[in-house]
C-alpha positions as CSV (number, residue, x, y, z in Angstrom):
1,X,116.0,5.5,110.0
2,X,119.1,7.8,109.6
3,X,120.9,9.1,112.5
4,X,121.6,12.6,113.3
5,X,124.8,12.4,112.2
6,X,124.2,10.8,108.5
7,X,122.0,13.8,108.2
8,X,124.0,16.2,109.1
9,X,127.0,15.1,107.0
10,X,124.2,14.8,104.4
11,X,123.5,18.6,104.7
12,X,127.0,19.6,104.8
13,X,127.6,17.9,101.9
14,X,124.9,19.8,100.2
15,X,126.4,23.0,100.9
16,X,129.7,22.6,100.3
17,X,129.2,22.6,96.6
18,X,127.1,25.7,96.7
19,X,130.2,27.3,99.0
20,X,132.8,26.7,96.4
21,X,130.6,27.0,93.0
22,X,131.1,30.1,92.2
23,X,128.1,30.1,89.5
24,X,125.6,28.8,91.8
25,X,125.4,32.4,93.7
26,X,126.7,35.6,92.5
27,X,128.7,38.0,94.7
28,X,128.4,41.4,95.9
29,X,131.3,42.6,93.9
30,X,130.4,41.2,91.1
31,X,128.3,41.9,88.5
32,X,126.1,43.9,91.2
33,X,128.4,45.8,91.1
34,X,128.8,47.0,87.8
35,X,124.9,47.5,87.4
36,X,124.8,49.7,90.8
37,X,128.5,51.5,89.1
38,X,126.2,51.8,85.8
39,X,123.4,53.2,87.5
40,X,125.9,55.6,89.5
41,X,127.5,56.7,86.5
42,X,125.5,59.6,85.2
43,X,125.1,61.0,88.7
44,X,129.0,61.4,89.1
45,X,129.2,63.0,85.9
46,X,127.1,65.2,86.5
47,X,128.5,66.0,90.4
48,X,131.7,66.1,88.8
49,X,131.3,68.3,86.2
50,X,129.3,70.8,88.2
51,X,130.7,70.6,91.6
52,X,133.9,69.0,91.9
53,X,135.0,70.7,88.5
54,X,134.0,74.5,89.5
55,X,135.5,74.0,93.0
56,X,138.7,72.9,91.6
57,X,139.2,75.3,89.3
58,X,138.1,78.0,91.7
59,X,140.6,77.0,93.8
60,X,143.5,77.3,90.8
61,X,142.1,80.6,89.0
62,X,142.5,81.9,92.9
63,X,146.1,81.9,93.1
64,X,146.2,84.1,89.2
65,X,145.8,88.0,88.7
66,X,143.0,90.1,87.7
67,X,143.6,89.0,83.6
68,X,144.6,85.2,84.7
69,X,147.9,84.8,83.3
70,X,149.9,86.1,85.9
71,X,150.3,84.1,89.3
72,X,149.7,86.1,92.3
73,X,150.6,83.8,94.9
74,X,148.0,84.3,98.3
75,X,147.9,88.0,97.0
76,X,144.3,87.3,96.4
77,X,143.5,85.9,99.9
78,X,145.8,88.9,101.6
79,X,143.3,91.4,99.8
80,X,140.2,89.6,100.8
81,X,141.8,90.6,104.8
82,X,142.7,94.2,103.8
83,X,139.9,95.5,101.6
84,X,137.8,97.4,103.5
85,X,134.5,96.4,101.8
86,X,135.6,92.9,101.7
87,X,137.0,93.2,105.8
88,X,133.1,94.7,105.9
89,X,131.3,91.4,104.0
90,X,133.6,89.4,106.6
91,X,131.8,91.2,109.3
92,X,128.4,91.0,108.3
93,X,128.9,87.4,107.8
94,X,130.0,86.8,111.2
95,X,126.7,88.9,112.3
96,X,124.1,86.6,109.9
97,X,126.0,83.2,111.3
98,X,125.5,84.3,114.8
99,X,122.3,86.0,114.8
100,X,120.5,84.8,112.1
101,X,120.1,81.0,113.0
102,X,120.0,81.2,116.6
103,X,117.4,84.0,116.8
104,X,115.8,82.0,114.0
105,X,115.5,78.7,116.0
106,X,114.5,80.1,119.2
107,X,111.5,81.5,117.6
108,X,110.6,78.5,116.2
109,X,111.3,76.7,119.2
110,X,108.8,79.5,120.9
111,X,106.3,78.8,118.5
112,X,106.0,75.2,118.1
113,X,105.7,75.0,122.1
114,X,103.4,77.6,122.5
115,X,101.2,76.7,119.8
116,X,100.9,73.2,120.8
117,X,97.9,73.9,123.4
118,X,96.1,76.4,121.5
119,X,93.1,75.3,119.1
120,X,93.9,77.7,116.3
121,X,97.8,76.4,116.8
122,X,97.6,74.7,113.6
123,X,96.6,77.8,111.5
124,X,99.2,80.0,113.3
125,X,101.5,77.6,111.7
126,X,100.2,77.8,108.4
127,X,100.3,81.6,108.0
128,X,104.1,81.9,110.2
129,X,105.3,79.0,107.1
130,X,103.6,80.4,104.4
131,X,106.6,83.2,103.9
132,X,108.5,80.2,102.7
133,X,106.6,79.5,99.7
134,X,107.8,83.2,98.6
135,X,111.2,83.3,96.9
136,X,114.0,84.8,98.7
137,X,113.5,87.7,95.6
138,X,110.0,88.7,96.3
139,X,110.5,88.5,99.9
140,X,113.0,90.9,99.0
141,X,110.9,93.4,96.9
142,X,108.3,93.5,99.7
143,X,110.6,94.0,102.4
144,X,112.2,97.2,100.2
145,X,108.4,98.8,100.4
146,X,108.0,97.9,104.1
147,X,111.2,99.9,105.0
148,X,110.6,102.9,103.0
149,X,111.3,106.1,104.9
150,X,108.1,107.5,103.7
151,X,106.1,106.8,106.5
152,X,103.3,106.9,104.0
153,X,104.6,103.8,101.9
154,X,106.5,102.0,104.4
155,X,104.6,100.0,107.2
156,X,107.5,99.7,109.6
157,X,107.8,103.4,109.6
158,X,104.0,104.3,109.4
159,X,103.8,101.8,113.1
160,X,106.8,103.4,114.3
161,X,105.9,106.9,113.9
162,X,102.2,106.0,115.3
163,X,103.5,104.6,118.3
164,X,106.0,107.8,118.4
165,X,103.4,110.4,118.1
166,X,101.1,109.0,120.6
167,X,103.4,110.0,123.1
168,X,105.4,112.8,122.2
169,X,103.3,115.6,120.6
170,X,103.5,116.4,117.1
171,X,104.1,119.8,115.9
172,X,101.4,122.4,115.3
173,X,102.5,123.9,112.1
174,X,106.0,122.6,110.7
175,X,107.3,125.1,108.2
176,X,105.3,127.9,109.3
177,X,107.1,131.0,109.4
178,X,106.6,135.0,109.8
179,X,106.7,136.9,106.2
180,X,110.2,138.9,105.7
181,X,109.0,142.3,106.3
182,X,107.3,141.8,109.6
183,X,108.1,142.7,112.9
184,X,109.2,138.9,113.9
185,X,112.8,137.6,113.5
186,X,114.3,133.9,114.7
187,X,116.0,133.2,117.9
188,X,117.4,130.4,117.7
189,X,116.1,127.1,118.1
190,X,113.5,127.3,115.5
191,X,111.6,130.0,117.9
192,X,110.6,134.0,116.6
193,X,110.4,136.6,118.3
194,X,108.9,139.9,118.4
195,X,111.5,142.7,118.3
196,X,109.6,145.0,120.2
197,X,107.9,144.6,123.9
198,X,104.2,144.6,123.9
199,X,101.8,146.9,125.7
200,X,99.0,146.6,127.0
201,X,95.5,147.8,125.2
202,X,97.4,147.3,122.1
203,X,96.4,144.0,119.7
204,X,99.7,142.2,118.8
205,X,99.5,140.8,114.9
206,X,101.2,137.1,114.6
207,X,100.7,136.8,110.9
208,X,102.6,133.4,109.7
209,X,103.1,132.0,106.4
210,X,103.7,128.3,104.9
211,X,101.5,126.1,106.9
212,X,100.1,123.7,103.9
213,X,96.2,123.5,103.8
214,X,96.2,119.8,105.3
215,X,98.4,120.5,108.2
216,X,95.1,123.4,109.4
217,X,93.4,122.3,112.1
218,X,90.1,120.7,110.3
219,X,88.2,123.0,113.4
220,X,90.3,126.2,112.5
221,X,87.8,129.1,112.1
222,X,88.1,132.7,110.4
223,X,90.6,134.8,112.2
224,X,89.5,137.6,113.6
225,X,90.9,140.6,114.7
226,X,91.8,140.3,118.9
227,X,89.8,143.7,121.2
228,X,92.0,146.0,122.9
229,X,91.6,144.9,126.4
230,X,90.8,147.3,129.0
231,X,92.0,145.6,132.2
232,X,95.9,145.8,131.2
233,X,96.0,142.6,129.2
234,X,97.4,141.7,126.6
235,X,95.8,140.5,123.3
236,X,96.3,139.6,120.1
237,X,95.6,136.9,116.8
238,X,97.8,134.8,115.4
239,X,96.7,133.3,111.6
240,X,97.7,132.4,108.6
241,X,98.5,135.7,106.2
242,X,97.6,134.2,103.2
243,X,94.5,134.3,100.6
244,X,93.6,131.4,98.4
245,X,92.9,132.7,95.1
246,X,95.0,136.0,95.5
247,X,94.1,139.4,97.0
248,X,93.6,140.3,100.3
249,X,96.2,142.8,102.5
250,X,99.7,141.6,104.0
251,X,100.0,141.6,108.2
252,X,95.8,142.2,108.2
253,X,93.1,140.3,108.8
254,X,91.0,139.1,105.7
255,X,87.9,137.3,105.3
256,X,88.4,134.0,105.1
257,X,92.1,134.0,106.4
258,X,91.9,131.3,109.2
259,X,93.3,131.1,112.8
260,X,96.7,129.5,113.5
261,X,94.5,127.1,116.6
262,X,96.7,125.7,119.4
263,X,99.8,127.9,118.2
264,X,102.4,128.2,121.3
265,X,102.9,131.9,122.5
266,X,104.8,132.6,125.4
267,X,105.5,135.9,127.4
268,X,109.6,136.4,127.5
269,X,111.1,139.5,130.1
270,X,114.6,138.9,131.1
271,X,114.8,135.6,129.4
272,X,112.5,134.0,131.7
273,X,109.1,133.1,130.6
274,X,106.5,135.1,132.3
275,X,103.7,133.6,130.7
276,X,101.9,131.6,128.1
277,X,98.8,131.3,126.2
278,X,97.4,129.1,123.4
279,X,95.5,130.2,120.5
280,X,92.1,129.7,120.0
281,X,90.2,128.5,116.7
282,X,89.9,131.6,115.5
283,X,93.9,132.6,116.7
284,X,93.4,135.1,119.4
285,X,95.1,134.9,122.2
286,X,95.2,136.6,125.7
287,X,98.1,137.1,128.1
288,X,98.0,138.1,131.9
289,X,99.0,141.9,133.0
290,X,102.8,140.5,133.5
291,X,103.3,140.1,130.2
292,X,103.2,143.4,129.4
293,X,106.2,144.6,128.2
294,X,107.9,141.4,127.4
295,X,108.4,140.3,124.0
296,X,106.4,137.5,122.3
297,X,108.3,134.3,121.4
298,X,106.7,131.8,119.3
299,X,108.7,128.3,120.2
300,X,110.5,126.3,118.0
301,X,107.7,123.3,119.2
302,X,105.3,125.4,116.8
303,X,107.4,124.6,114.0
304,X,109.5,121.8,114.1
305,X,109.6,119.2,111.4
306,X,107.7,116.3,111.9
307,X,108.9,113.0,113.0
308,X,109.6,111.0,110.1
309,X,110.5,107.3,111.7
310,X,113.8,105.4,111.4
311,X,116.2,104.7,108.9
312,X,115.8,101.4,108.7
313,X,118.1,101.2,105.2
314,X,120.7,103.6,106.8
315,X,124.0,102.5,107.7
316,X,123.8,101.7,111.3
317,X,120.8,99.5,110.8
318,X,120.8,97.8,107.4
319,X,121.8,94.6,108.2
320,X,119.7,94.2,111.0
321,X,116.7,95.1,108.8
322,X,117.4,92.3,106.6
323,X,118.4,90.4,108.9
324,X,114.8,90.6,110.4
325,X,113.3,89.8,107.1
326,X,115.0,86.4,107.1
327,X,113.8,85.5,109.9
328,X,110.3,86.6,108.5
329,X,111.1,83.4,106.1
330,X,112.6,81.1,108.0
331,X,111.2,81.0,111.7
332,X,108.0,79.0,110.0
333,X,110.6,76.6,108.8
334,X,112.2,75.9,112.3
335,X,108.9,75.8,113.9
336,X,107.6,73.1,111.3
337,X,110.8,70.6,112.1
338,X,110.8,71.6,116.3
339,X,106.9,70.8,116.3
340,X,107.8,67.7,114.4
341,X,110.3,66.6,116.9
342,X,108.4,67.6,119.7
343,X,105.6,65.2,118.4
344,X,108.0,62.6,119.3
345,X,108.6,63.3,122.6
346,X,107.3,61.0,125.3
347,X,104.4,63.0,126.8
348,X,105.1,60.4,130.4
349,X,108.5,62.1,130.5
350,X,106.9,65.8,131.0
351,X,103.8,64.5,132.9
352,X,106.5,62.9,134.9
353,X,108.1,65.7,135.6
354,X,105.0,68.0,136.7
355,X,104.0,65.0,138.9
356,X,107.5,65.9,140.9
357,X,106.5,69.5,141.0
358,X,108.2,70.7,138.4
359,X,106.5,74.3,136.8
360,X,106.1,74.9,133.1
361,X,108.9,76.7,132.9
362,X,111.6,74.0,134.3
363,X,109.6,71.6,132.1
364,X,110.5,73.5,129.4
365,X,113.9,74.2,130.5
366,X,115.2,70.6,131.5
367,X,113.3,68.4,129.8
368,X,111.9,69.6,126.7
369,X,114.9,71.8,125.5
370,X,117.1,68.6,126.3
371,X,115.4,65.8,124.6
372,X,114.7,68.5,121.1
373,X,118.3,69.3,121.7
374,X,118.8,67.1,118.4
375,X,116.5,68.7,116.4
376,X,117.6,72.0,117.5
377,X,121.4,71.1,116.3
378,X,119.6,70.2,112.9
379,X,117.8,73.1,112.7
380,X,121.0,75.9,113.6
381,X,123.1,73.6,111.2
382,X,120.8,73.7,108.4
383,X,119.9,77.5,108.7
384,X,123.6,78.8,109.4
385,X,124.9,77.0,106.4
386,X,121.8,79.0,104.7
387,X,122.9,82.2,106.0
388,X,126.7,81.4,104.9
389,X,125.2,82.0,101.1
390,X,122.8,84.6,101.8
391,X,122.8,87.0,98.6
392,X,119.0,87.8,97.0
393,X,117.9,89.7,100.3
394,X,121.2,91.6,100.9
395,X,120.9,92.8,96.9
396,X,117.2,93.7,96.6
397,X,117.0,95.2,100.7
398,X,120.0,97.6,100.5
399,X,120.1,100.4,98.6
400,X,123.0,101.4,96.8
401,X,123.9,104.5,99.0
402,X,123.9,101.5,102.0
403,X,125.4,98.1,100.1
404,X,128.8,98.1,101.2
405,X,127.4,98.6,105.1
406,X,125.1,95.6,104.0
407,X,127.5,93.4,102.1
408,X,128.0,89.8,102.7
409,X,130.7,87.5,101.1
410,X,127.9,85.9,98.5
411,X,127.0,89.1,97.5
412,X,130.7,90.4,97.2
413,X,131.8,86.9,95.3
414,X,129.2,88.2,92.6
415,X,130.6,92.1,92.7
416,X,134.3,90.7,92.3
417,X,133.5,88.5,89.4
418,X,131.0,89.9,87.6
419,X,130.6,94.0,88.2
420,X,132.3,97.0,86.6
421,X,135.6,96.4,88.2
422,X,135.4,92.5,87.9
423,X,138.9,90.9,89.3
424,X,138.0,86.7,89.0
425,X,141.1,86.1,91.1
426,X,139.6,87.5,94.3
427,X,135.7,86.5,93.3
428,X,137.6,82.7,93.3
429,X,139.4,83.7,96.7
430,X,136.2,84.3,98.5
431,X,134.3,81.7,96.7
432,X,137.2,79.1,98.6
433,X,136.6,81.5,101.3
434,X,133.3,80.3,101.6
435,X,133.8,76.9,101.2
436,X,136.2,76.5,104.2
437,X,133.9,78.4,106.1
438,X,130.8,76.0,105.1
439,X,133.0,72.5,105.6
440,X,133.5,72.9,110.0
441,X,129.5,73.3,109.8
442,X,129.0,70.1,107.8
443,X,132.0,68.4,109.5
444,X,129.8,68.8,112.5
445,X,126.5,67.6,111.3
446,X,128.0,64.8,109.5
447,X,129.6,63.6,112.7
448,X,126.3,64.2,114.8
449,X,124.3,61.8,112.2
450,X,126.8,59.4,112.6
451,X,126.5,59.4,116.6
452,X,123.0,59.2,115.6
453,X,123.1,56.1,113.7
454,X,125.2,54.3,115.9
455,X,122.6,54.6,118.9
């Protein structure tokens, strides 16, 4: 029987020929490799030639004039900072980094935890990601028709005027007005006014043209002519002088004229109103004994335009607009990753801490938000980088009378280099521009996956 220590120079006999054979096993930097360099190879080409390539020569043409033969030194990068429009894209940019992403993920932070204890959660979630399957262009083209001014086309304005009107009254007749040769002349305000005091037992005539047939009250009546009264009041009909077909007699009653209904009148002596009255469907009216001998003012609430919503495409509110259609797009994709990394999280830990007495709310606050907090980072890093490039909404939203209140860097990298007064030497500028401003962003997530990794 062999000792223990025949075998074990036996065994290291055995390996010592396989240590310093070199054929026996092959190394790591070997012919492996060349087959993992081989395998490599097309996929460097091909980041070379359309990544490294383009950013190098970006970075060259940058420092030429507007023709490329001349060399303009960092007169391209001092424009970018004096250029209004291009101080302006700089701006807007700022706006989208900050806004965007964080608004962005606290929605989808909002939505993944709310959603989480409902039983239709999971087809909330399908409908608040389905925007994503819609290309930034289309989202763009609806988002152009949702912000129309018309509140008749857009939607945001048809909600917002609906809201308006039900609590501030609409007016009665906008673009009404008295014809020329009658006894009514403005004052101010969008108001008219009789030019002579009324008396009692005497019908006043408030004849008004203008009002378009589908602004009439749909219970408007026939006008009819207002009695004399006999107990000093004062009387009169207000309607609209005006015939379909033709005919009929200017500042008089005709058949089939109809009443002015709930038109404003209002008893003026001394400037101070003495008293008011509105008209009925058939548009007489009847004023106490005070009012006689005051003039008749018809106020400018009879008449003023009606309220058309905002201007959501304007200049003051452009880029919030499109600003709120990306999060339209992108709040389903931070609720899809959130909910994915709130899957993960140990349900002990929050059961835990409502056992201590711990309310929703500080649940949410200290423990949830802390243990997502790396999902979270992934989420703002991946969506500011995202907004850093942000073109096809900012082109299709805006409107050409509001693009340069609009304009972001991608969108003014593509009107340097390729619009009617292209200049390549400052398209390249901000297209460096943009890359220094992308690299801190992946700097950081670079060095969180690494901290990652090494837990």
């Amino acid at each position: 029987m062999a000792s223990p220590e025949t075998s074990a120079g036996k065994a290291e006999g055995s390996a010592a020929p396989s240590a310093a054979g070199g054929g026996v096993r092959r190394s790591v930097t070997g012919t492996r490799g060349l087959v993992a360099a081989g395998f490599l190879l097309p996929a460097l080409v091909l980041l070379g030639a359309l990544v490294v390539y383009p950013i190098g020569y970006s970075a060259y043409r940058s420092f030429f004039d507007r023709s490329g033969d001349g060399f303009a030194g960092l007169g391209n990068y001092v424009e970018i900072f004096t250029d209004d429009t291009i101080l302006t894209a700089v701006e807007n940019n700022a706006i989208w980094v900050v806004v965007a992403p964080t608004v962005a993920t606290a929605l989808g932070l909002m939505f993944a935890v709310l959603t989480e204890r409902v039983r239709w959660g999971t087809a909330f979630k399908l409908v608040v990601f389905m925007p994503m399957a819609i290309s930034m262009l289309a989202a763009g083209i609806i988002f152009r028709l949702v912000y129309e001014q018309d509140p008749e086309r857009g939607v945001a304005n048809a909600v917002w005027v609906g809201v308006h009107d039900t609590f501030a009254e609409s007016a009665s007749f906008p673009k009404a007005r008295p014809r020329p040769d009658h006894a009514l002349k403005p004052a101010g305000g969008g108001a008219f006014v009789t030019e002579q005091p009324v008396r009692a037992g005497t019908p006043v005539r408030l004849p008004l043209v203008g009002v378009p047939a589908d602004r009439m009250p749909s219970d408007a009546r026939p006008a009819r002519t207002a009695p004399a009264a006999a107990d000093g009041r004062i009387t009169g009909t207000a309607w609209l002088d005006f015939t379909r077909g033709g005919g009929g007699t200017v500042n008089a009653v005709d058949a089939g004229e109809p009443g002015l209904k709930g038109i404003a009148i209002e008893a003026v002596k001394d400037g101070r109103v003495v008293a008011t009255a509105s008209a009925a469907a058939d548009g007489t009216f009847s004023l106490p004994e005070k009012a006689d001998g005051a003039v008749l003012r018809l106020p400018g609430s009879n008449f003023r335009e009606p309220y058309n919503g905002v201007d959501w495409l304007g200049p003051s509110l452009v880029t919030p607009a499109i600003i709120g259609s990306y999060l339209w797009m992108w709040a389903g994709f931070a609720m899809v990753l959130i909910a994915a990394g709130l899957a993960a999280v140990p349900r002990e830990l929050l059961e835990a801490a409502r056992v201590d007495g711990a309310n929703e709310w500080q649940v949410f606050r200290r423990v949830t938000v802390p243990l997502l907090a790396p999902v979270l980072a992934v989420v703002m890093v991946t969506l500011m980088i995202n907004v850093l490039k942000i073109f096809d909404l900012v082109f299709i939203i805006a409107p050409g009378s509001a693009q340069d209140d609009a304009n972001v860097l991608a969108l003014q990298l593509y009107r340097s280099s390729f619009g009617t007064d292209a200049h390549l030497g400052v398209g390249s500028a901000i297209a460096v521009l943009l890359l220094l401003l992308v690299i801190p962003v992946m700097a950081f997530n670079i060095r969180r996956i690494r901290r990652e990794t090494r837990r």
